[in-house]
C-alpha positions in Angstrom: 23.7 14.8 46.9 22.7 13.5 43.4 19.4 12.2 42.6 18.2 9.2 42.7 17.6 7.5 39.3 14.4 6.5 39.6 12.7 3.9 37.9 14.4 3.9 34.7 13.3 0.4 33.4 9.3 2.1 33.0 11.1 5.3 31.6 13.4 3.4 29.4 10.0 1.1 28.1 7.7 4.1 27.8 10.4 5.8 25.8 10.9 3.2 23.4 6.8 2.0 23.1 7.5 6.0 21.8 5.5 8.0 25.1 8.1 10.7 24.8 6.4 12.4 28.2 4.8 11.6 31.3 1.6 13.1 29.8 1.6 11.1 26.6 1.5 7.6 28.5 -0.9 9.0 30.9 -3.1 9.9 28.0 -2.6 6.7 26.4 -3.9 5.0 29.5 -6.7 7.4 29.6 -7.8 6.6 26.2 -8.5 2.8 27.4 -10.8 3.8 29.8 -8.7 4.2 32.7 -8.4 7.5 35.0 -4.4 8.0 35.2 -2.5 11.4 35.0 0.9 12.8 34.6 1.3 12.9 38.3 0.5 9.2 38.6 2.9 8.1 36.2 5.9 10.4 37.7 4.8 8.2 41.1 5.2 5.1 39.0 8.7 6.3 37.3 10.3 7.5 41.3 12.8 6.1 43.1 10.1 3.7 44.9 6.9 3.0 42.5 3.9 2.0 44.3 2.3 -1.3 42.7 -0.3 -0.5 40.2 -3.9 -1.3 40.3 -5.0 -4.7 38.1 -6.4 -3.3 35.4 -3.5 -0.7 35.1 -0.8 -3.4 35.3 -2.5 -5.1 32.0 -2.9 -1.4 30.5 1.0 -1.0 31.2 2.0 -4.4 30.3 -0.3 -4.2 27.1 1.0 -0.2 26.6 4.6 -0.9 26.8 4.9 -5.0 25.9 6.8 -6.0 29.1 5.7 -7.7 32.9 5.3 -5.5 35.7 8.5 -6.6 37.3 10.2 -5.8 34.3 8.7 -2.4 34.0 10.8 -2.1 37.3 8.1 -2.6 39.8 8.2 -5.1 43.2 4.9 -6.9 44.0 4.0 -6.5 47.2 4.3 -9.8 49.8 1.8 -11.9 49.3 0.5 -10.6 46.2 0.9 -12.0 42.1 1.1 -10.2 39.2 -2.4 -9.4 37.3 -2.4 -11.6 34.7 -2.2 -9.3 31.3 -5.5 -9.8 30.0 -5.8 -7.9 26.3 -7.5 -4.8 25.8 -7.0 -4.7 21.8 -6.2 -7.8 20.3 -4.5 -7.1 16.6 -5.3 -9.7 13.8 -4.4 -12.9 14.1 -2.0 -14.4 11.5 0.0 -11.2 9.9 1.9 -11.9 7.6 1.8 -15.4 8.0 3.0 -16.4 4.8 5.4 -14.1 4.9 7.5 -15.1 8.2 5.5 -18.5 8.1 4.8 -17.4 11.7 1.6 -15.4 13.6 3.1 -12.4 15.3 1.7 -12.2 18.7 -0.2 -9.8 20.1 2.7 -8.1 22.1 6.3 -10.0 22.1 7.9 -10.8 25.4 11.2 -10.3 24.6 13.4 -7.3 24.5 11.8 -4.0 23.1 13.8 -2.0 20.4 13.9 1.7 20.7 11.9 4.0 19.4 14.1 4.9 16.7 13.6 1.6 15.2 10.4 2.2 13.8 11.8 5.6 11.9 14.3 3.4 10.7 12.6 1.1 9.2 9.9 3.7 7.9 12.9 5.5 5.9 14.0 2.1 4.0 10.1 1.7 3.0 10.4 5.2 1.4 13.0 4.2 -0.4 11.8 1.2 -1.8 8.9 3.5 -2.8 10.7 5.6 -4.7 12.5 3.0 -6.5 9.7 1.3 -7.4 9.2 3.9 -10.3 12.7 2.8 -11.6 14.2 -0.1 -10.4 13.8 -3.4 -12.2 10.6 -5.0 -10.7 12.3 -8.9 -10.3 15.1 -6.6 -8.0 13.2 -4.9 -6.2 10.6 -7.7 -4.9 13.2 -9.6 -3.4 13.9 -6.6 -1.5 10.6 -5.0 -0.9 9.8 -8.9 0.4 12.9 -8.7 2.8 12.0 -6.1 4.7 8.4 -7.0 5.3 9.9 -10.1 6.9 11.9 -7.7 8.9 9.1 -5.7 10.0 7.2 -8.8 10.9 9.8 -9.9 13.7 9.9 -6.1 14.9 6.6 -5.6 15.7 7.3 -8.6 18.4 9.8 -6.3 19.9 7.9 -3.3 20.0 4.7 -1.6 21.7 2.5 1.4 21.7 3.7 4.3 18.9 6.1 2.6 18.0 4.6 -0.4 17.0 1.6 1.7 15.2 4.2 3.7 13.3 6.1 0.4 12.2 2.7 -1.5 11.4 2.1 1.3 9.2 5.3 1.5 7.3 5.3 -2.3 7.4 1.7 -2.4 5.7 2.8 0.0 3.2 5.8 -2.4 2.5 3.2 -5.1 1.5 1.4 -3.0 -0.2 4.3 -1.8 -2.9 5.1 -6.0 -2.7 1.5 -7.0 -3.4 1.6 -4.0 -6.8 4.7 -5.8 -8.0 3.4 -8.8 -7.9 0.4 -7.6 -9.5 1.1 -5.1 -12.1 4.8 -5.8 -12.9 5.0 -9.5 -12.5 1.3 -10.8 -13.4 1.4 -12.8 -10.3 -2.2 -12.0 -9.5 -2.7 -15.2 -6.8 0.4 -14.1 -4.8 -0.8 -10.5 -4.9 -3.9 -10.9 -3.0 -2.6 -13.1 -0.4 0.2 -10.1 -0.1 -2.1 -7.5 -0.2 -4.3 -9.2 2.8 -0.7 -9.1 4.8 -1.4 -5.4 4.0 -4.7 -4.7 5.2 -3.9 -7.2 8.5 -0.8 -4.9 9.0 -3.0 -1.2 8.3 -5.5 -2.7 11.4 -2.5 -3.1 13.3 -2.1 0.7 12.8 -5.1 1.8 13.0 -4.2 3.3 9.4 -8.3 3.8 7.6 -6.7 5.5 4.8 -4.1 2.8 4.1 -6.8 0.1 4.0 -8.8 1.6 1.7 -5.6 1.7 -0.7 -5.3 -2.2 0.3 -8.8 -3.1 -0.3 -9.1 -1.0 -3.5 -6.3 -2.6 -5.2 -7.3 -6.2 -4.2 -10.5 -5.4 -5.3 -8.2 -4.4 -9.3 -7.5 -8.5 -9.0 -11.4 -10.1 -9.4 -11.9 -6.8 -11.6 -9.5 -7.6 -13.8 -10.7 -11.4 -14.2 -14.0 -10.1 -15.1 -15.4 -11.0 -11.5 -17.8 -8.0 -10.8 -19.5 -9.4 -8.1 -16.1 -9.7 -5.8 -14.3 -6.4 -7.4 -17.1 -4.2 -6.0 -18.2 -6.0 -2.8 -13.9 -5.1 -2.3 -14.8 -1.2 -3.5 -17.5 -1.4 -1.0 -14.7 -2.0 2.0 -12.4 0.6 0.4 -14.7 3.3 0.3 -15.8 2.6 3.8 -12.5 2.7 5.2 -12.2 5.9 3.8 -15.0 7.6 5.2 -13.8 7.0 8.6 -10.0 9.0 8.0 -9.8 12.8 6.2 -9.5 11.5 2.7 -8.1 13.6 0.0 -9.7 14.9 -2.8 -6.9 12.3 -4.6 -7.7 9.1 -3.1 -11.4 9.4 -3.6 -11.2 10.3 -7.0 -8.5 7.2 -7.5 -11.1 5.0 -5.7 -13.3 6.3 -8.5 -11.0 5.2 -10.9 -10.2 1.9 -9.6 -13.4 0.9 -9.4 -14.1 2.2 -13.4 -11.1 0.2 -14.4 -13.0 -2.9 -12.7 -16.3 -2.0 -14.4 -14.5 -1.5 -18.1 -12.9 -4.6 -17.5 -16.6 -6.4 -17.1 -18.0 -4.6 -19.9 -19.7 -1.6 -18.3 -18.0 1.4 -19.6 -21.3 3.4 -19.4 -21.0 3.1 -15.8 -17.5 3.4 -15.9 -17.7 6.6 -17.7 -20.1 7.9 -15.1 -17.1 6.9 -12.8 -14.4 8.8 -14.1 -16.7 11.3 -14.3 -17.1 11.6 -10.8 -13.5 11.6 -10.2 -13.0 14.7 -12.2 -15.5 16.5 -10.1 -14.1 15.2 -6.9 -10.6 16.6 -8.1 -11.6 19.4 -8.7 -14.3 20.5 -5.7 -13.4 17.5 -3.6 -12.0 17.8 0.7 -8.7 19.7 1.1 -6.9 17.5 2.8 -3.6 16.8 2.4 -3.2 12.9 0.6 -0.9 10.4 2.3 3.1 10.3 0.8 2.6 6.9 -0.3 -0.1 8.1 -3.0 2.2 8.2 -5.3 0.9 6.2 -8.3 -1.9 9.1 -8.8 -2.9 12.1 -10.9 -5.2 14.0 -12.6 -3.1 12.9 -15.7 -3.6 9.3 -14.5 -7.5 10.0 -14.0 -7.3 11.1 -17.6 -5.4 7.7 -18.6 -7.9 5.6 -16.8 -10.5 7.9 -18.6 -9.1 6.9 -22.3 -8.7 3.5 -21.8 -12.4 2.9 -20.8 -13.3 5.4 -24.3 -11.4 3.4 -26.0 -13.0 0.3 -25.1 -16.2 2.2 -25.5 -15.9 2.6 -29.2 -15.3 6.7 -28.6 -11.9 6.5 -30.7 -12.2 10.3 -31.8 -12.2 11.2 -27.6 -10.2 8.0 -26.3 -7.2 9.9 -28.7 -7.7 13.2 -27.7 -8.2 12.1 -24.3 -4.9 10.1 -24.6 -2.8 12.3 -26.4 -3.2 14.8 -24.0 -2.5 12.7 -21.2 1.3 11.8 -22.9 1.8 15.3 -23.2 1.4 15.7 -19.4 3.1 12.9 -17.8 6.0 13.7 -16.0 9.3 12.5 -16.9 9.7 9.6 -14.3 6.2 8.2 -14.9 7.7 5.8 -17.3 5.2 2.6 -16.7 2.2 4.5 -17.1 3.9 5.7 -20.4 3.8 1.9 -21.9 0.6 1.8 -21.1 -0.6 5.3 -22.7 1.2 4.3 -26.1 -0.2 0.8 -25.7 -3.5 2.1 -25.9 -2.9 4.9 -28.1 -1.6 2.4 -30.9 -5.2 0.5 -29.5 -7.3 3.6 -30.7 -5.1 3.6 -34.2 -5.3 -0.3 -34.9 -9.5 0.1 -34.4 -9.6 3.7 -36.3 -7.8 1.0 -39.2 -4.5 2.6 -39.1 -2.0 0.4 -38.8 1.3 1.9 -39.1 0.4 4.6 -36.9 -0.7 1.8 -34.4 2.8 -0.1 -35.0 4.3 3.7 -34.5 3.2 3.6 -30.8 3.3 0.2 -30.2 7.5 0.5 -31.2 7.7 3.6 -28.9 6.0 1.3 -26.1 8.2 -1.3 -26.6 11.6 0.9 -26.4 10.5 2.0 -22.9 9.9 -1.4 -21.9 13.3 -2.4 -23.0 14.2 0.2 -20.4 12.0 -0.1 -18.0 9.7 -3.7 -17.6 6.2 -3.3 -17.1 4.0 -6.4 -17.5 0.4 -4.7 -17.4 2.5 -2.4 -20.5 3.7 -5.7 -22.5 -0.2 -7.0 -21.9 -1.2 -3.9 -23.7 1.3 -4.7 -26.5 0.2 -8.1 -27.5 -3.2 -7.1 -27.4 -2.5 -4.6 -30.2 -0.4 -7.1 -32.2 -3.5 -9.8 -32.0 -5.6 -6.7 -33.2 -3.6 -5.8 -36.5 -3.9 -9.3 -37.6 -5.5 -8.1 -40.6 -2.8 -6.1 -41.6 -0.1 -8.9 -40.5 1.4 -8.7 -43.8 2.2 -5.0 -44.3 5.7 -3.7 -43.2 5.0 -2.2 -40.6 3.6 -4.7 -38.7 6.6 -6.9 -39.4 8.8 -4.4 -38.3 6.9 -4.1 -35.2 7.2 -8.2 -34.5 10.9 -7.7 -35.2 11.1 -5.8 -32.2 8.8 -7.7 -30.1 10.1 -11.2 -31.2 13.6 -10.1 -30.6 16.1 -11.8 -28.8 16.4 -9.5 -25.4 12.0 -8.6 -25.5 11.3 -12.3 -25.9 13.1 -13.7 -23.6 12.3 -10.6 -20.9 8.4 -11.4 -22.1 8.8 -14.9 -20.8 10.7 -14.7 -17.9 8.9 -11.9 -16.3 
């Protein structure tokens, strides 16, 4: 005679919160304090479940984001379902300015498969990875999409699942909040993005992604000369990643970060010291492996950081060494960091009083920005031009305002 089915409702919801085994939610339930094993759980999941003690019902119903009867199980007579208190509340408000709604702490309505969450994880990849190349007014749109999208699953899903999409959904905001930040100059709309982020990285219980939040909001008071602000935000970052297996890369970036905020506010000595760190980290720091979406780091970008903050120093001689080194090493697709590096390479030659060989790098700059826009790169640009003032009557520095006062660069400068 064939078996019966069993209660497929719990199996179908414990699949899909992603408890792939008997064991996993068992040791899920466990883990909030309760004293449940496999054997319990294949009781629950037969033919005839027995009703579940109070505070299981609310570790089920909080577990798997659906009532008891819905789980598939029949009070007994008499009896009313435990009301599901909460065991871990997420943060209130997520992404609230992005949906313009709170998402609750676990939805009521139907729960999306597991599969949903690697679904959506593979289109945040790919924004990712266009990122480096894509046109950043595109891609925004895009990016901002899909965040809204995550926002609405995580009311349809529970327990792995919705940790895996919170994370791929906080990584979303993050690449939004850099857009909006680096590519667009948008600083205001970037932190408020970025705190979608870290809301979304406590949803996951992601410490490594939240000190990549928190560092870069801490780039937005740094970069407005707020010092105060940028390192009480370093402070967080660096916390969060104390409590997750941080890679010898992320700590040296948080270095980095937190030089770029100190040159910004006048203290390159201490920014120096800084970078200086960084280097060591890299090179004797933890071998653990960094996250994927560490992608916007290198030793070669340490080195960047590293002659920016020389060159604001007064150390021309290193700053271009330091610099020129770093162009050589770049890789191909690093084309936004590249307007950057020539921006401040035609920096250390407008200071060092040579001007064509600053308006040499400065065109160079601004032929990779006519192919691939990047705002914190243009910034560098006009900071040059204001610099060879002096000189504004030589050739080459008309030449160079020729290209940068021409048709397609002006208008992209101002609608960008």
């Amino acid at each position: 005679m064939p078996r019966p089915a069993g209660n497929t409702r719990l199996r179908a919801a414990r699949v899909a919160a992603g408890y792939n085994s008997q064991q996993a939610l068992a040791d899920a339930l466990t883990a909030l304090g309760l004293s449940v094993g496999e054997r319990q759980v294949r009781r629950w999941e037969s033919p005839n479940p027995p009703w579940p003690h109070p505070d299981c019902q609310r570790a089920l119903v909080q577990l798997l984001g659906q009532d008891m009867q819905a789980l598939g199980f029949t009070p007994p007579d008499g009896r009313d379902e435990a009301r599901p208190g909460p065991i871990r509340r997420p943060p209130a408000g997520i992404l609230t300015a992005v949906t313009r709604t709170a998402v609750p702490a676990r939805a009521q309505a139907a729960i999306q498969p597991a599969t949903v969450a690697v679904d959506f994880a593979a289109v945040t990849r790919s924004h990712r990875r266009m990122y480096w190349s894509v046109a950043p007014a595109e891609l925004h749109p895009s990016v901002l999409a899909h965040a809204r999208l995550g926002c609405t699953l995580l009311n349809e899903t529970a327990g792995d699942t919705r940790k895996t999409l919170a994370a791929a959904l906080a990584e979303s905001c993050l690449l939004a909040g850099r857009i909006e930040f680096f590519d667009l100059r948008e600083p205001d709309d970037a932190d408020a993005t970025l705190l979608h982020a870290l809301q979304a990285a406590g949803e996951a219980d992601d410490p490594l992604l939240g000190a990549a939040v928190l560092a870069h909001m801490a780039f937005i008071p740094g970069w407005a000369g707020e010092r105060e602000k940028a390192v009480e935000r370093m402070v967080a970052a660096r916390t969060y990643a104390r409590r997750g297996e941080a890679s010898a890369e992320l700590l040296a970036w948080l270095d980095a970060v937190e030089a770029e905020c100190e040159t910004r506010c006048g203290n390159t000595r201490t920014a120096l010291h800084l970078i200086g760190h960084g280097e060591d980290v890299l090179a004797t720091g933890p071998e653990h492996t960094s996250p994927p979406w560490l992608d916007w780091f290198s030793a070669a970008r340490l080195a960047a950081f590293k002659g920016n903050t020389q060159l604001k120093a007064g150390h021309l001689p290193q700053a271009r060494e330091t610099l020129t080194q770093v162009l050589e090493e770049l890789p191909p697709e690093s084309d936004k960091q590249r307007t950057v590096v020539l921006g401040d390479l035609a920096a250390v030659e407008a200071a060092a009083g040579n001007p064509e060989k600053a308006c040499r790098y400065a065109s160079l700059a601004l032929d990779q920005l006519a192919a691939t826009w990047y705002a914190t790169g243009m910034d560098r640009i006009r900071e040059v031009r204001r610099s060879l003032a002096p000189h504004q009557h030589e050739p080459c520095v008309r030449d160079l305002d020729d290209q940068l006062y021409g048709w397609t660069t002006t208008v992209s400068a101002l609608t960008r």
